[in-house]
SETI-597283 format. One record per residue: residue in three letters; x, y, z of N, C-alpha, C in turn. Coordinates in steps of 0.2 Angstrom, whole numbers. Layout:
residues N
{node ALA; {X; Y; Z}; {X; Y; Z}; {X; Y; Z}};
...
end
This chain:
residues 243
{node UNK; {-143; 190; 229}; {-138; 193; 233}; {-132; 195; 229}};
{node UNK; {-131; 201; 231}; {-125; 203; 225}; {-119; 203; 229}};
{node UNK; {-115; 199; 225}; {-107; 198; 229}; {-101; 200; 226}};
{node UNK; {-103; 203; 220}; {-97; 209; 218}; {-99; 213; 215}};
{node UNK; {-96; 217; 211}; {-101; 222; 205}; {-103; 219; 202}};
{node UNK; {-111; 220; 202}; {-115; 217; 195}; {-115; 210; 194}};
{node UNK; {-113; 209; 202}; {-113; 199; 200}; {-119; 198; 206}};
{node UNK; {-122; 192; 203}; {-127; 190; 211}; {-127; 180; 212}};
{node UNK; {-126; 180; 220}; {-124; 173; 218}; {-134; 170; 218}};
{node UNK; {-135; 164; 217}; {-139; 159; 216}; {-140; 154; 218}};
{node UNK; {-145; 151; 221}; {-143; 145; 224}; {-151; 141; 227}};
{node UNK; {-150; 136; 228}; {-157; 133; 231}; {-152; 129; 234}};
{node UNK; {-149; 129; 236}; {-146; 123; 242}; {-139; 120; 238}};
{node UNK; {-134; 120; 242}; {-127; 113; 239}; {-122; 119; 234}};
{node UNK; {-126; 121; 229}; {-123; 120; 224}; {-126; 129; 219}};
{node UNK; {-116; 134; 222}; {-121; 140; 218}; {-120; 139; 212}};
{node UNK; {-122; 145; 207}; {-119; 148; 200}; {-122; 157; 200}};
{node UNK; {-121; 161; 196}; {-119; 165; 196}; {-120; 170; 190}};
{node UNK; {-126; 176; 192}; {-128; 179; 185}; {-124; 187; 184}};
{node UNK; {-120; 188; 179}; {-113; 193; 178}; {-120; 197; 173}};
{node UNK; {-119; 205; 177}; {-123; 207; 172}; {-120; 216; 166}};
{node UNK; {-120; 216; 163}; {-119; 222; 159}; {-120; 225; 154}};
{node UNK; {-123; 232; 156}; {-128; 234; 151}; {-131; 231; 148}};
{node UNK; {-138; 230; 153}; {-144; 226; 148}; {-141; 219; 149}};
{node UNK; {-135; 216; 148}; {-135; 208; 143}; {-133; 206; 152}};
{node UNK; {-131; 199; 151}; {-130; 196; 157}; {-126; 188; 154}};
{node UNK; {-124; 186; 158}; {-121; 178; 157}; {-119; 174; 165}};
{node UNK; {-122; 169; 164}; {-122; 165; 171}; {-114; 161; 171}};
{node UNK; {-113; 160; 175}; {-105; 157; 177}; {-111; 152; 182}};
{node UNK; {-109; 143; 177}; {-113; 138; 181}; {-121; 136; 178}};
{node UNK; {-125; 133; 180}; {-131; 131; 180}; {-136; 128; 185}};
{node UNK; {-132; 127; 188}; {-136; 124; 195}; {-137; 118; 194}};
{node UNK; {-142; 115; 195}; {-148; 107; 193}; {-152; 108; 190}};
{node UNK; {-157; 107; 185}; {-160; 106; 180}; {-165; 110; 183}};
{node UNK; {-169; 109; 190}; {-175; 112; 191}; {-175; 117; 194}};
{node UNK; {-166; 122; 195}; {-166; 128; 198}; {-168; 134; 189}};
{node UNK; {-171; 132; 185}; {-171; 135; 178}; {-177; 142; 181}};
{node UNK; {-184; 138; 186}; {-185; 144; 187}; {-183; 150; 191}};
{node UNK; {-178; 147; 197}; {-173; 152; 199}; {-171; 156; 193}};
{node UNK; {-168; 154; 190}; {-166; 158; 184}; {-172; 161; 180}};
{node UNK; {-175; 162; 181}; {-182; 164; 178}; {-184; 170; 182}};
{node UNK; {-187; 169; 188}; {-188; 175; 193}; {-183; 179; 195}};
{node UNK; {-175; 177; 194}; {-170; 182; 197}; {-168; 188; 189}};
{node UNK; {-170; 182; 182}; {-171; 189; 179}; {-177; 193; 179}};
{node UNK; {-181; 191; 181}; {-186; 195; 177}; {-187; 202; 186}};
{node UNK; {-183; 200; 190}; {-181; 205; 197}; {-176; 208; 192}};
{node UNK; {-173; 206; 189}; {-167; 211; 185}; {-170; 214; 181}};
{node UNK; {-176; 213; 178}; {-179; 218; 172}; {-174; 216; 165}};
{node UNK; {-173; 209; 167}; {-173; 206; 160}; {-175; 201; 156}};
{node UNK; {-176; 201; 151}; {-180; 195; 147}; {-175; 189; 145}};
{node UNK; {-175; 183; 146}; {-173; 177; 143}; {-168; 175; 138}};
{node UNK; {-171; 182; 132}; {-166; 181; 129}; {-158; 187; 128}};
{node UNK; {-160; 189; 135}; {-153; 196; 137}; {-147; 190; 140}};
{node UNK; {-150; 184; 139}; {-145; 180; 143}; {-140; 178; 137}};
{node UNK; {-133; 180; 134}; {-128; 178; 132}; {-125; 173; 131}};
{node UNK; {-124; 170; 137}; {-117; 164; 136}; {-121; 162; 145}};
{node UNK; {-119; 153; 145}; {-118; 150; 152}; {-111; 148; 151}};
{node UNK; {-107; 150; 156}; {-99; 151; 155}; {-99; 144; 159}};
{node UNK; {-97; 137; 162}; {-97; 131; 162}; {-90; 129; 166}};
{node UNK; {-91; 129; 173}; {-82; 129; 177}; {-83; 120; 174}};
{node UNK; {-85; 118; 173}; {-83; 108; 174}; {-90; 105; 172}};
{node UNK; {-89; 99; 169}; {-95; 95; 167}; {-98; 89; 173}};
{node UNK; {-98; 93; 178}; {-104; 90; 183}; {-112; 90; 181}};
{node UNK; {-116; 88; 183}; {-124; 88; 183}; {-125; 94; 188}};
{node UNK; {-122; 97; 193}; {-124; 99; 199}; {-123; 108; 195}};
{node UNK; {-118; 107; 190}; {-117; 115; 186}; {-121; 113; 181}};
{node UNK; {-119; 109; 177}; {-122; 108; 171}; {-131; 109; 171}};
{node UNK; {-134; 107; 177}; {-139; 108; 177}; {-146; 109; 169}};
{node UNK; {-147; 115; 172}; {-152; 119; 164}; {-149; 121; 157}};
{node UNK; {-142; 119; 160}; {-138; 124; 152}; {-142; 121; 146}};
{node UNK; {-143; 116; 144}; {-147; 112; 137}; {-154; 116; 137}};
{node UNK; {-158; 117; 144}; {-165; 122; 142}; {-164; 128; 140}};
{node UNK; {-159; 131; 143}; {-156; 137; 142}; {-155; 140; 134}};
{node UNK; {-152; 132; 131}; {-151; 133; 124}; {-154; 132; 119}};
{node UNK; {-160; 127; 121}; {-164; 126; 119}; {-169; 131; 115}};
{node UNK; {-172; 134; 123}; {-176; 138; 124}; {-174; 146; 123}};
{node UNK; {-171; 148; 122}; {-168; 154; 124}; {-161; 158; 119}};
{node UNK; {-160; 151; 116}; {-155; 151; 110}; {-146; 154; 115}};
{node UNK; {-143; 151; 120}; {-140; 155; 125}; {-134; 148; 121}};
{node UNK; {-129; 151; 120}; {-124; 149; 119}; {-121; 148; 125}};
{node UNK; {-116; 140; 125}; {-113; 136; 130}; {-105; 134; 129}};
{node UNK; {-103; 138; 136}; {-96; 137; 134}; {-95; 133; 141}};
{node UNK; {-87; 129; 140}; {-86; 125; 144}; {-77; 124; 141}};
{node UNK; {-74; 124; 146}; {-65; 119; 144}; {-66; 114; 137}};
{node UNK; {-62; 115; 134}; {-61; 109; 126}; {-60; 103; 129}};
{node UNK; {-57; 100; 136}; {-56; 96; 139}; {-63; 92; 142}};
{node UNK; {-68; 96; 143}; {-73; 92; 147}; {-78; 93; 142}};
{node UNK; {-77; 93; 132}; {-84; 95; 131}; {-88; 90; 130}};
{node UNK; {-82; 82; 128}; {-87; 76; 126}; {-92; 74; 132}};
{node UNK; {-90; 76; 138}; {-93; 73; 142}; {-100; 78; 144}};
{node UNK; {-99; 85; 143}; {-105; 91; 143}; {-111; 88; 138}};
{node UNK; {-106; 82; 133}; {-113; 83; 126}; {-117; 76; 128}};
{node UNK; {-111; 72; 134}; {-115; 65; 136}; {-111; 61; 135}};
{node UNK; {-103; 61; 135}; {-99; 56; 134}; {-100; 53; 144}};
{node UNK; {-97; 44; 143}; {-98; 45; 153}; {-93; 51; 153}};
{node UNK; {-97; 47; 160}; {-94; 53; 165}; {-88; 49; 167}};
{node UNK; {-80; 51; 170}; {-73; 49; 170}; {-77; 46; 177}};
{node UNK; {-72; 40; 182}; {-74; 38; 186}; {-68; 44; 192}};
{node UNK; {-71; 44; 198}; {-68; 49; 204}; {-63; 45; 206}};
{node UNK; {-59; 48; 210}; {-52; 46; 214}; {-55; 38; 214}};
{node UNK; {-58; 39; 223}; {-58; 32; 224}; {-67; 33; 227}};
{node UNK; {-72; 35; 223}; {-80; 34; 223}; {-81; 38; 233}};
{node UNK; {-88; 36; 232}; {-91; 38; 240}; {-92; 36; 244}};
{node UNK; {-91; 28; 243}; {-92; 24; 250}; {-88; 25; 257}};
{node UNK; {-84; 28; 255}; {-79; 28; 261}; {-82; 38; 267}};
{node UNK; {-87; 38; 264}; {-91; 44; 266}; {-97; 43; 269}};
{node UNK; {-100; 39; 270}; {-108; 36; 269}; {-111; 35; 277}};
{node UNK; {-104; 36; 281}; {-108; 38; 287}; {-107; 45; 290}};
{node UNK; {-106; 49; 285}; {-107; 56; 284}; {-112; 59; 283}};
{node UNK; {-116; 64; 287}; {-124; 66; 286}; {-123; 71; 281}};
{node UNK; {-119; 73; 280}; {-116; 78; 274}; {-115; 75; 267}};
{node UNK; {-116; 68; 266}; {-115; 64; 263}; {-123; 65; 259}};
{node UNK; {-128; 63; 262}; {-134; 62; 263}; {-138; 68; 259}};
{node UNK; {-137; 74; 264}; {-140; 81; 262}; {-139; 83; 256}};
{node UNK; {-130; 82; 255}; {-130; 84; 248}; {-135; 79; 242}};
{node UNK; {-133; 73; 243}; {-139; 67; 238}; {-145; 70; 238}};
{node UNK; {-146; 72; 244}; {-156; 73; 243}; {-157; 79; 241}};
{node UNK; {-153; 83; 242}; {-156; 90; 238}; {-153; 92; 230}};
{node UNK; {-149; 86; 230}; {-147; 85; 222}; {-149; 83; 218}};
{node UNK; {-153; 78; 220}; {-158; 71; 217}; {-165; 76; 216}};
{node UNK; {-168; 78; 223}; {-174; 80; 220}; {-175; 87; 216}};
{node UNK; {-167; 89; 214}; {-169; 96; 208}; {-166; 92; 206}};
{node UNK; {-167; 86; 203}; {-164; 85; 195}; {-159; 82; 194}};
{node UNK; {-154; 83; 198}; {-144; 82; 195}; {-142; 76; 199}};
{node UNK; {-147; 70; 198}; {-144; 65; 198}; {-139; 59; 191}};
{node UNK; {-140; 63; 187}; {-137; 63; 180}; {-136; 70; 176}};
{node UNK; {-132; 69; 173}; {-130; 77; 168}; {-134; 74; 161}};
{node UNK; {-138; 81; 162}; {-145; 81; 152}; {-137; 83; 146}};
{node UNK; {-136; 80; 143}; {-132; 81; 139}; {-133; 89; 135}};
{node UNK; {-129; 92; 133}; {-129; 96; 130}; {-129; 97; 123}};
{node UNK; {-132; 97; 118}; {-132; 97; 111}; {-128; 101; 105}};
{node UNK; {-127; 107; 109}; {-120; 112; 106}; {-115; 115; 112}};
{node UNK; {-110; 116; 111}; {-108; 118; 117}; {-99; 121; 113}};
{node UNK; {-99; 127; 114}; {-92; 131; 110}; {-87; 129; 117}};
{node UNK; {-83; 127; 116}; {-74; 129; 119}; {-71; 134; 121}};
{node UNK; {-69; 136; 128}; {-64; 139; 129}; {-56; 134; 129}};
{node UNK; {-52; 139; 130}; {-44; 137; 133}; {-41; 143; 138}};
{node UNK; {-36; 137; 140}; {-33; 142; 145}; {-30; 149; 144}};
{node UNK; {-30; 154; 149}; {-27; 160; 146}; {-35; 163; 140}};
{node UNK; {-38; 161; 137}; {-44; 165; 134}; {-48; 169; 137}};
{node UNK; {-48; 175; 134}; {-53; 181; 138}; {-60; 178; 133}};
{node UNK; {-64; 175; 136}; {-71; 177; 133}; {-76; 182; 131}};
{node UNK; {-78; 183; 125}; {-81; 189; 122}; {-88; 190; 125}};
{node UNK; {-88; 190; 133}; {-96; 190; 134}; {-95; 196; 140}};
{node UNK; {-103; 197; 142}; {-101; 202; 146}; {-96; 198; 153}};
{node UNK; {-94; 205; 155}; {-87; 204; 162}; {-83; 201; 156}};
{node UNK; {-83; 199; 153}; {-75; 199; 150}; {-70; 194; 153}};
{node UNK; {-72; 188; 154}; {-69; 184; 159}; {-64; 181; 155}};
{node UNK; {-59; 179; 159}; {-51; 176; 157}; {-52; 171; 161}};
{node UNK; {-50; 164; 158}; {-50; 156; 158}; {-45; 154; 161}};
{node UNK; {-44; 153; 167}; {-39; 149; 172}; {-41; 141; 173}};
{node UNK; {-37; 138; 167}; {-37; 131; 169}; {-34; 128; 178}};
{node UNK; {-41; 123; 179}; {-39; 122; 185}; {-39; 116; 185}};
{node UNK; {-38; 111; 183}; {-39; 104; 183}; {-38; 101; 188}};
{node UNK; {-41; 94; 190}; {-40; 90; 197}; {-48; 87; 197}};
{node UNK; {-52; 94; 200}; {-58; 89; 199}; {-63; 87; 195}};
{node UNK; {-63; 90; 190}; {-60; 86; 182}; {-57; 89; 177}};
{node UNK; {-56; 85; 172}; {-49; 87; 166}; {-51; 94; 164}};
{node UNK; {-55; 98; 164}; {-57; 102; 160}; {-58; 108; 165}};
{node UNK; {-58; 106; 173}; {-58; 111; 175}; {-57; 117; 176}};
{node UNK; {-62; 124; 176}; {-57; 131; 176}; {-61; 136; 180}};
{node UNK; {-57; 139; 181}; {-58; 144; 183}; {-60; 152; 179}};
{node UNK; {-66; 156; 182}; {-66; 163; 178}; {-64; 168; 181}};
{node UNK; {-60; 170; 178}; {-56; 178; 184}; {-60; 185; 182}};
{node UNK; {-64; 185; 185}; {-66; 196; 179}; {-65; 201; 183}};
{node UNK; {-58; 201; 182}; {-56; 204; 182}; {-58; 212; 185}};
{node UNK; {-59; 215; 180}; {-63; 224; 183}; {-68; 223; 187}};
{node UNK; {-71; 216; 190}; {-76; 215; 196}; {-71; 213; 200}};
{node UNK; {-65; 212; 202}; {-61; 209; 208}; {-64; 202; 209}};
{node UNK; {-68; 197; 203}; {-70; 191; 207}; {-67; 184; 202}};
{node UNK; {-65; 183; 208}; {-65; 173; 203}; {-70; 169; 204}};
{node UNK; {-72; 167; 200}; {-77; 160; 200}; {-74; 154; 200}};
{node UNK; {-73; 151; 204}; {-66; 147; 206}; {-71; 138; 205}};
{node UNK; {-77; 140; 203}; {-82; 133; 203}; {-80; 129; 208}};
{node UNK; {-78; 122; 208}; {-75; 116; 215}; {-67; 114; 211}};
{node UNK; {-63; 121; 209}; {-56; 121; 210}; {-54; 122; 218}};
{node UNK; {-57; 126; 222}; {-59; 129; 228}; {-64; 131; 231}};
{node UNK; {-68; 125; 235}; {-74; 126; 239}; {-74; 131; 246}};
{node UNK; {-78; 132; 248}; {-80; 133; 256}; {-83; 129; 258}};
{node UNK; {-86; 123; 258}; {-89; 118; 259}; {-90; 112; 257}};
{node UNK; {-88; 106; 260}; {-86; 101; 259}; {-93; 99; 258}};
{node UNK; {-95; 96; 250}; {-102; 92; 252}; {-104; 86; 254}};
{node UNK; {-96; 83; 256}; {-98; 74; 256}; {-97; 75; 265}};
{node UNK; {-91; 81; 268}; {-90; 79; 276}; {-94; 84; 278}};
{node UNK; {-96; 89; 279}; {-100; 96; 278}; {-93; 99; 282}};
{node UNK; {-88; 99; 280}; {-82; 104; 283}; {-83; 110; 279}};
{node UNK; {-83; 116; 283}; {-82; 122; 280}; {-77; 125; 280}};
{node UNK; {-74; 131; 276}; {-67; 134; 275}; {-64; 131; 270}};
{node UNK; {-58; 136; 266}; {-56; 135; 259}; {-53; 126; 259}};
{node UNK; {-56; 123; 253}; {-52; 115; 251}; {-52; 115; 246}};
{node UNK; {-49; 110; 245}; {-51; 105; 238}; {-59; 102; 239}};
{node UNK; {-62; 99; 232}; {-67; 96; 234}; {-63; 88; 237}};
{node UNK; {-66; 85; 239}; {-66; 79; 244}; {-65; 75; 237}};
{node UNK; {-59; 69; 238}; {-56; 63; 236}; {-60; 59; 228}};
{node UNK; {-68; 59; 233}; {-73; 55; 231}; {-76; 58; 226}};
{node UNK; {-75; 64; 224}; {-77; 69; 220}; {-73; 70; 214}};
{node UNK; {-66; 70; 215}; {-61; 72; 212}; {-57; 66; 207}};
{node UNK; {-56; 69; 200}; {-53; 66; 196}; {-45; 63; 200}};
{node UNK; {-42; 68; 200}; {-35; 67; 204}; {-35; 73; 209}};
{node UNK; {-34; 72; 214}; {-32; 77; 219}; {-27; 79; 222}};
{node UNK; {-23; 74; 218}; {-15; 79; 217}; {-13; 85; 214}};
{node UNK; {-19; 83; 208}; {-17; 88; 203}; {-21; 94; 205}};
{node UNK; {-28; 93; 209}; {-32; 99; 211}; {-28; 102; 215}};
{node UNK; {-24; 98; 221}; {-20; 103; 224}; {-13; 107; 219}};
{node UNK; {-13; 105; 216}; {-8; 109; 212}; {-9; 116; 207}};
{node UNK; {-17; 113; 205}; {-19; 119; 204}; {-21; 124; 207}};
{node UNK; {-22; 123; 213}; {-20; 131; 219}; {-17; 135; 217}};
{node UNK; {-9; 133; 214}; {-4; 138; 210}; {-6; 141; 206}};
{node UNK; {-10; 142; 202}; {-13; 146; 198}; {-17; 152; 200}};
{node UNK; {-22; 150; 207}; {-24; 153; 208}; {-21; 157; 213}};
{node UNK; {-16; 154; 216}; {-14; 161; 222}; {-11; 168; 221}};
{node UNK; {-9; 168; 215}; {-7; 176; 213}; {-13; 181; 210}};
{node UNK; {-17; 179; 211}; {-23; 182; 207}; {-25; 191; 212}};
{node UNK; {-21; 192; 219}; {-24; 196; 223}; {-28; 195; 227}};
{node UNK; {-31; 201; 228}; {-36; 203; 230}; {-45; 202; 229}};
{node UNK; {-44; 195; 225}; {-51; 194; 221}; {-57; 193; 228}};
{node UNK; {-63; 192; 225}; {-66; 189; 231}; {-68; 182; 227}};
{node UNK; {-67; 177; 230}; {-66; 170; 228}; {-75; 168; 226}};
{node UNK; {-78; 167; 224}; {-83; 164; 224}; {-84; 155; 222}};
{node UNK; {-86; 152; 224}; {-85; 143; 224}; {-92; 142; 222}};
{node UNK; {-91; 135; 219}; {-97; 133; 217}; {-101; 130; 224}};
{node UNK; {-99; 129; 228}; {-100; 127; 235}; {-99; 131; 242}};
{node UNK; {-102; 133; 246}; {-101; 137; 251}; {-101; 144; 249}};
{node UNK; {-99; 148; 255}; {-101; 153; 256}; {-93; 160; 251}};
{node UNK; {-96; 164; 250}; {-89; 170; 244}; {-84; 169; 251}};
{node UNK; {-78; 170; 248}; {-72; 171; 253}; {-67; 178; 251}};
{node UNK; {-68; 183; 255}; {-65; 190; 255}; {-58; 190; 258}};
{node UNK; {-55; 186; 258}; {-47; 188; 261}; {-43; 188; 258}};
{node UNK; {-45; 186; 249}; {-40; 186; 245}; {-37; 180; 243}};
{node UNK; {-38; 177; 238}; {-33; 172; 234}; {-28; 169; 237}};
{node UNK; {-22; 171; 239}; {-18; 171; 242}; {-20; 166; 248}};
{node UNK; {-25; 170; 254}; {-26; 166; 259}; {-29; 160; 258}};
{node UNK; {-33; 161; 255}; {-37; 156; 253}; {-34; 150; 249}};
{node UNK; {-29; 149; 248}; {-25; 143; 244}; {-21; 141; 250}};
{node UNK; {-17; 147; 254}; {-15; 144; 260}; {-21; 140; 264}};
{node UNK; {-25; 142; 264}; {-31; 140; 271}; {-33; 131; 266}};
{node UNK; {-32; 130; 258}; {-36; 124; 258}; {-28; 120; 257}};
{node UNK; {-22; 121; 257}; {-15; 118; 255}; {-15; 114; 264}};
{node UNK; {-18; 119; 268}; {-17; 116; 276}; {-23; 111; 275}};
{node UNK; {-25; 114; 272}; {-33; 107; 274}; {-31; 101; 273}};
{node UNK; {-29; 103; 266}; {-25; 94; 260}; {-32; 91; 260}};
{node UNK; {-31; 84; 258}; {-37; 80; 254}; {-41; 80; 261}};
{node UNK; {-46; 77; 257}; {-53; 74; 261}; {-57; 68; 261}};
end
């Protein structure tokens, strides 16, 4: 499904990522769960591309649910990995930081649930640790294709960011800004939920970064693209507040 120029979103349920294509070369924003690898397999080869036309996986935050295949990827395919300098120890296997205040307080949530099972059974019940993995920084244009610019977003975790590409109109906004909550199943602009989140003070304040950005169309690692523009959509998840 293509959702801006030359971008297509991905997905096999919960949790998108996102194939940026140009001239020939291509780079993902994300990686799904370990077992969406043949998703990535059959969406290049509809693209009439080979394996190794894939350049970079550009990496919003070191969950398992993004982090997915990126290690097969690089394995197999020689696909350099980037990610925030902030979340790399944890990309190569360091633990994982502890969330606000954990799930339980969710767990009579069916949204709670749905998300675990279709997480668990592609794979992302733990992150495959990554073996090499290059650094961005905030404000960094990365040399791949789309040409994307590094919007640190921090909150739901240290390292989180955003990617802006700019001459597509699109933000890759990963779960700085969802449309679907996966622990309540509320839909419309948020934050991710409490129990997911590093700090969620600080998530909401990384809104500010992203609401001048225009006219982009938002793309989340969660839920559906949002067209109203950056702007609204910071207003619509500052009204929601925590979850």
């Amino acid at each position: 499904m293509e959702v801006a120029k030359g971008i297509r979103r991905c997905s096999l349920g919960v949790t998108n990522w996102y194939l940026v294509e140009e001239g020939g070369r291509a780079v993902l924003v994300d990686a799904g769960a370990p077992k969406d690898w043949s998703l990535l397999m059959s969406t290049l080869a509809e693209r009439g591309l080979e394996p190794d036309a894939l350049d970079a996986i550009l990496l919003t935050h070191a969950h398992p649910d993004h982090t997915g295949f990126a290690e097969h990827a690089r394995a197999e395919a020689g696909t350099r990995v980037w990610i925030h300098e902030a979340d790399v120890a944890v990309a190569k296997g360091a633990k994982q930081p502890k969330s606000e205040t954990g799930i339980t307080r969710y767990l009579l949530r069916p949204a709670t649930y749905r998300t675990a099972f279709s997480l668990m059974r592609r794979g992302a019940g733990k992150l495959i640790p990554i073996a090499d993995v290059s650094a961005f920084s905030d404000g960094e244009t990365v040399d791949v294709p789309g040409r994307p610019r590094v919007v640190h977003t921090p909150g739901h975790t240290d390292g989180h960011s955003s990617l802006l590409f700019e001459d597509r109109g699109a933000l890759m906004c990963g779960d700085a800004l969802v449309m679907l909550n996966p622990l309540t199943g509320r839909p419309g602009p948020q934050i991710m939920p409490s129990g997911l989140n590093r700090n969620s003070g600080q998530a909401l304040r990384s809104l500010d970064r992203l609401e001048g950005l225009g006219d982009t169309v938002l793309l989340p690692g969660h839920g559906d693209p949002f067209t109203d523009g950056a702007a609204e959509a910071v207003r619509l998840a500052r009204a929601a507040g925590r979850s």
